[in-house]
N, C-alpha and C positions, 0 to 999 in steps of 0.2 A: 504493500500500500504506500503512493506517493505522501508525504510530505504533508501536503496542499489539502490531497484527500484525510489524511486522519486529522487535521485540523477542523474540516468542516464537519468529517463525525461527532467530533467533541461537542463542537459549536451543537448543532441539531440535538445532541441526547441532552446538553444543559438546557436551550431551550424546551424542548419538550417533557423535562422532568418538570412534576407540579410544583418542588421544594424550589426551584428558580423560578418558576415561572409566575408561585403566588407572592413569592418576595420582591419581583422584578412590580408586578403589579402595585402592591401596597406601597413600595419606593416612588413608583409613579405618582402614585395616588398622593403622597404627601410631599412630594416634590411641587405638583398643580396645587396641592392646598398651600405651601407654603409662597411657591410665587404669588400666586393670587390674593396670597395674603400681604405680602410685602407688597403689590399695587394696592390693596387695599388701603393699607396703613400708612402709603407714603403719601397720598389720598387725602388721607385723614392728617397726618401732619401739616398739609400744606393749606389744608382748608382751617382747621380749627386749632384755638392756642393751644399750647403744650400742657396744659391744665385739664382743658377738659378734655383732649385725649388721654393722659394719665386717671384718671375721673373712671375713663369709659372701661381703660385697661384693668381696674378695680374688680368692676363691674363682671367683664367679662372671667376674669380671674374667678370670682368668686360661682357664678353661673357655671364652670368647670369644678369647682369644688362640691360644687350641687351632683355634678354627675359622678363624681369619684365616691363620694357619699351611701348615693341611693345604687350603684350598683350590684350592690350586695355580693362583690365577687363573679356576679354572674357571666361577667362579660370573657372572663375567663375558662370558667365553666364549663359556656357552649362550646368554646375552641376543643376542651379538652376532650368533651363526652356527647358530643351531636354525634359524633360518627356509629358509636355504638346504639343510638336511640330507636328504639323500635318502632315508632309514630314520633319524627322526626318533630312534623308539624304541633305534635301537642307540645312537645319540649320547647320549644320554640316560643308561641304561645304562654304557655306557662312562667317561662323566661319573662317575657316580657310585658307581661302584668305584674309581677314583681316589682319591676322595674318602673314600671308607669308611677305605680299608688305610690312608693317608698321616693320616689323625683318631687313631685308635687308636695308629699307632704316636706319633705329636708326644703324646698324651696321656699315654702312660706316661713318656715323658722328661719332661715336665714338671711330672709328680706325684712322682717325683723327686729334679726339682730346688727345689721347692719349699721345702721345711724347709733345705736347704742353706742357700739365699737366705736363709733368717730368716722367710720371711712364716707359714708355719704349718707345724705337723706331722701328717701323716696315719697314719692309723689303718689297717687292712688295709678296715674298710665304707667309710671317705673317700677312700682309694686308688679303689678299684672304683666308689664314685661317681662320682670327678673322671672317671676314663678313659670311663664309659656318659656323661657332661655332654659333652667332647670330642668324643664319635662324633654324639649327636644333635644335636649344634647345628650340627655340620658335614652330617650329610644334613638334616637339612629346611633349613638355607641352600638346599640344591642345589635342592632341591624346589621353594621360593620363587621362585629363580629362573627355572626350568622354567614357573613359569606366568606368569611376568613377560616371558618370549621369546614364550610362544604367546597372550601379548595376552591373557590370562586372570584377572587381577589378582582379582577375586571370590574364584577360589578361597582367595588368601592370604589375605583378608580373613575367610572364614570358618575355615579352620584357626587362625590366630590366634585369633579373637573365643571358639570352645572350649577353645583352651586358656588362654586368659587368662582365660576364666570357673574352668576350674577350679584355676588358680594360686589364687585370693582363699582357695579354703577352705583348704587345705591346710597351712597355716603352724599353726591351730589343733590339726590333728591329730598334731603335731611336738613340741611346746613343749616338751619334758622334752628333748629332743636339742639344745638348744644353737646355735651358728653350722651346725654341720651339720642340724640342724631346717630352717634358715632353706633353706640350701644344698639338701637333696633337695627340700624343695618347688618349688623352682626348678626342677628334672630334670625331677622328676615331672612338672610342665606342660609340658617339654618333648618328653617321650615321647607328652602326650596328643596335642601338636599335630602330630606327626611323623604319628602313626598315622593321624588325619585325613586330613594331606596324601597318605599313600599311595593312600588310597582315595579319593582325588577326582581325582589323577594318574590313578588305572584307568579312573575314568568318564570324564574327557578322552579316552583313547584309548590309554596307555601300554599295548604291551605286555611285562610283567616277565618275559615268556621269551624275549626279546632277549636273546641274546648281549653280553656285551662284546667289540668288535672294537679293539684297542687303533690301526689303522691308519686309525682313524675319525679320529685326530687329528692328524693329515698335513696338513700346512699350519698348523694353527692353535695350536702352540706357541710360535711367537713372540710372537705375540698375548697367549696365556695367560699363561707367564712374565713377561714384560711387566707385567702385566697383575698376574699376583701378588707380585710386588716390590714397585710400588704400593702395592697396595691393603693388602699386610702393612703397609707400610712406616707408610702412611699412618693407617693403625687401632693404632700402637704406642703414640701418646700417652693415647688413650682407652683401651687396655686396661693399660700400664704405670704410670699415673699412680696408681692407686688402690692399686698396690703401694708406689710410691715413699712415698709421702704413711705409709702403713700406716708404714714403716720411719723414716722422719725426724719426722712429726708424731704418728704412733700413731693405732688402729684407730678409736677417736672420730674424730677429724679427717677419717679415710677415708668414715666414715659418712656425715659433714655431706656433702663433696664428691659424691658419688654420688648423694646425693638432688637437688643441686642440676645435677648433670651429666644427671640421668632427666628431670628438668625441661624443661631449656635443648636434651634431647634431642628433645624431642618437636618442638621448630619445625624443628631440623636434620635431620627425616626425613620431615617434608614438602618441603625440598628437594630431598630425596634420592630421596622418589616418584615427582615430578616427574621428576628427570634419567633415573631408569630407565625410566619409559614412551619420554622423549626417544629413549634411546637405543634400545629395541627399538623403537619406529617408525620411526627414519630408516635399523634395519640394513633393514627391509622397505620406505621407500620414499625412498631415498635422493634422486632427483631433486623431491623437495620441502623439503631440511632446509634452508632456510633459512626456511622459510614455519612447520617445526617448531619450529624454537629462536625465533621471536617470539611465538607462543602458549606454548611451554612459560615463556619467560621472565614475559610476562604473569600466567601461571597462579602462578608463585612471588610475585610482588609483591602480587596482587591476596588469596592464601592465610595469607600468613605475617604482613604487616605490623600488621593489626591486631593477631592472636594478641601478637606482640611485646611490642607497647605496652601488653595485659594484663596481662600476666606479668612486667615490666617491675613495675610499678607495686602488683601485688597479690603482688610475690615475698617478701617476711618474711609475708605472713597465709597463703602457701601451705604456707610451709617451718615454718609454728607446726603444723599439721598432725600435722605427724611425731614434736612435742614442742619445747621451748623453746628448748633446747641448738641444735635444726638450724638457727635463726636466723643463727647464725653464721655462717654460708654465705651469706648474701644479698647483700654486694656480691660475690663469686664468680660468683654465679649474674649479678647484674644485667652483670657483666661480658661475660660468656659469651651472652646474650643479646644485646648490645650487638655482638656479631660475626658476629649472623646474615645481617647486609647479606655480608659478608666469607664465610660459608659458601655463601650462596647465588652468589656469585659463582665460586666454587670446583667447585660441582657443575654449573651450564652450561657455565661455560669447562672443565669438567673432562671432558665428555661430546664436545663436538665435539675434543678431542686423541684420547677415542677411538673416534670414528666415523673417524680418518684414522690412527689407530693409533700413534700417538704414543707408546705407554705409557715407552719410555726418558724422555722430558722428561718426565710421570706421576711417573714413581719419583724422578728428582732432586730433583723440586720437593719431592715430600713427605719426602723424605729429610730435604730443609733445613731440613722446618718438624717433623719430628717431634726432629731435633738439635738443634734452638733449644728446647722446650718439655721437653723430657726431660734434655739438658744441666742448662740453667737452673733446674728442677724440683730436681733429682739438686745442685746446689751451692748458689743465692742464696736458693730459696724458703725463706720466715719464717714464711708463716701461708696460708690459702686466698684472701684477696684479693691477694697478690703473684702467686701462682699464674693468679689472672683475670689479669694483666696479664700476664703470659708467655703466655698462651695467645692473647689478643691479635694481640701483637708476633709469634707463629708463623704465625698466620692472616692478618695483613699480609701478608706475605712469599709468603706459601702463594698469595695471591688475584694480586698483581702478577707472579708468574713464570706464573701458569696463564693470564692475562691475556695478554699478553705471546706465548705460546706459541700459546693461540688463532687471535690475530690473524695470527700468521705461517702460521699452515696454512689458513686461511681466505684471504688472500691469495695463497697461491700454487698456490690451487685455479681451474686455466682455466674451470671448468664454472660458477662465481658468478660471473654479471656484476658488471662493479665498481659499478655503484650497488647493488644487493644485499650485495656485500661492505661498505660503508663504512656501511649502513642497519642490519647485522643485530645485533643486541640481543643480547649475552653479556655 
């Protein structure tokens, strides 16, 4: 076989393997959310003061901490155990009236509590916006996920890419409203893309006159809870930070952060693409994850590194963008970049604790690293590059106990031969 020729076999079997093909997807998928969010927000920088965008970045902050909340683990869950579900659709279903009731209600407690806090005060249209921002972001997660379990990943890719398209206009049709302008156009793109997902859910196969059978989830609460203590735990710094920062440095300062945190997002969610296809392929073929987690690791390295090194190096002429002032954020950002080895470290080793279900060591860890960065956030931090270094120092911590924790369940798994075990790439 020529040269030429076995390079193009390679090429065709990576494409055609679903472990690249739903990770190539989901990368898509949040590469289109993340440009279209950086038009979004440069949008929004240039139309309204850096106040009430920092105001709106609150807002929106906190509306994510609604869905991190009311997931109840779930959104993990599906990825791990749709495949074995014997009436797919009641799962499904059942999933997501969970999810519905437990949005709605965490959204009204925390609109709130809100103005308690000091971060802002809502109005009776900004009440009712926060609570509809809570409920959508929380079912099309579910959704997301749903086509993330059924090896589907396209789908999200194009619910996202319509509604990211229609996030870009909508900031203009606002402008007289303020941080809440900035704030519904946000929703708004979010109900477009929900609505899509529904209807691409039906063409898959969902059927919506599925009952919820709440006994559907017999066995897999441990898992879930698990599973949501984590992942709450572990998403506290990214959605508390842009409050803290609002209250100690003021809503300018929240502004700069957020731009540079959307930035430094987009390489941490091609890790995170990665790990989730990882992980719904080896819940479907479990007697190959070791052969998984060496191409999924591959696929991180080979994805993310350059992107780095760009963004790294072109982060002040990115963050001039948005306006002068967002400069300030740039050793933040380069910081935050500078930890991507340390994120992706975290989303491998973070995927095989829960292929063996780990999620107790999950939650501790991120426990540690969300009290280290929110702590030290909440008393020492000075300015947004003290901040890069706390987050750092949490992400350290964060990658050597998942490390750590890996290797112990991979080890005292009889079914990996030990040269496999001491070979395999996390």
């Amino acid at each position: 076989m020529s040269r030429l020729a076995e390079v193009r076999r390679t090429v065709t079997e990576n494409v055609t393997e679903s472990l690249f093909r739903n990770a190539f997807f989901l990368t898509a998928s949040a590469a289109v959310t993340s440009g279209f969010g950086f038009v979004f927000w440069t949008i929004c920088a240039r139309l309204y003061p850096s106040a009430e965008v920092g105001y709106a970045t609150a807002l929106i902050s906190a509306a994510g901490l609604v869905a991190s909340v009311a997931s109840l683990g779930l959104t993990r869950t599906v990825v791990r155990f749709l495949a074995a579900s014997p009436n797919q659709s009641v799962t499904i279903s059942t999933m997501l009236t969970f999810v519905s009731i437990t949005s709605i209600v965490v959204s009204i407690v925390v609109a709130v509590l809100l103005p308690v806090l000091g971060v802002v005060t809502l109005g009776p249209a900004a009440f009712g916006l926060f609570v509809l921002a809570g409920f959508i972001s929380s079912f099309k997660g579910m959704i997301d996920n749903v086509f993330i379990a059924r090896r589907a990943a396209d789908r999200t890719f194009i619910e996202n890419f319509i509604g990211g398209a229609s996030r870009v206009v909508l900031p203009f049709t606002l402008m007289g409203a303020g941080s809440l302008g900035v704030f519904g156009a946000h929703v708004a793109s979010l109900v477009v893309s929900c609505l899509v997902g529904i209807v691409l859910l039906t063409r898959l196969g969902h059927d919506w006159r599925a009952r919820p059978r709440f006994g559907d989830m017999s066995g897999k609460w441990h898992f879930s809870l698990g599973s949501y203590a984590s992942d709450l735990i572990g998403n506290l710094p990214t959605m508390l930070l842009p409050l803290i920062i609002t209250a100690r440095l003021g809503a300018s300062e929240a502004a700069y952060w957020y731009m540079a945190m959307m930035i430094a997002t987009f390489v941490f969610l091609v890790c995170q693409s990665v790990s989730q296809s990882l992980l719904a392929e080896v819940s479907s073929d479990e007697a190959n994850m070791v052969a998984h987690l060496k191409r999924a690791s591959r696929l991180i390295l080979l994805g993310v590194g350059p992107v780095v090194v760009v963004l790294y190096v072109a982060a002040p002429h990115i963050l001039l963008i948005f306006g002068e002032e967002y400069q300030h954020a740039t050793p933040a950002l380069r910081l935050m970049l500078a930890s991507t080895v340390l994120i992706a470290t975290n989303y491998v080793t973070g995927t095989v604790l829960n292929i063996y279900k780990k999620v107790g060591w999950i939650a501790i860890v991120n426990a540690i690293n969300a009290a280290i960065v929110l702590v030290a956030a909440a008393t020492v931090m000075t300015d947004l590059t003290s901040l890069g270094y706390i987050w750092i120092v949490g992400e350290v911590a964060n990658a050597s106990l998942f490390c750590l924790g890996a290797w112990l369940a991979l080890r005292a798994d009889p079914t990996i031969p030990r040269k496999g075990r001491e070979r395999v790439d996390v």
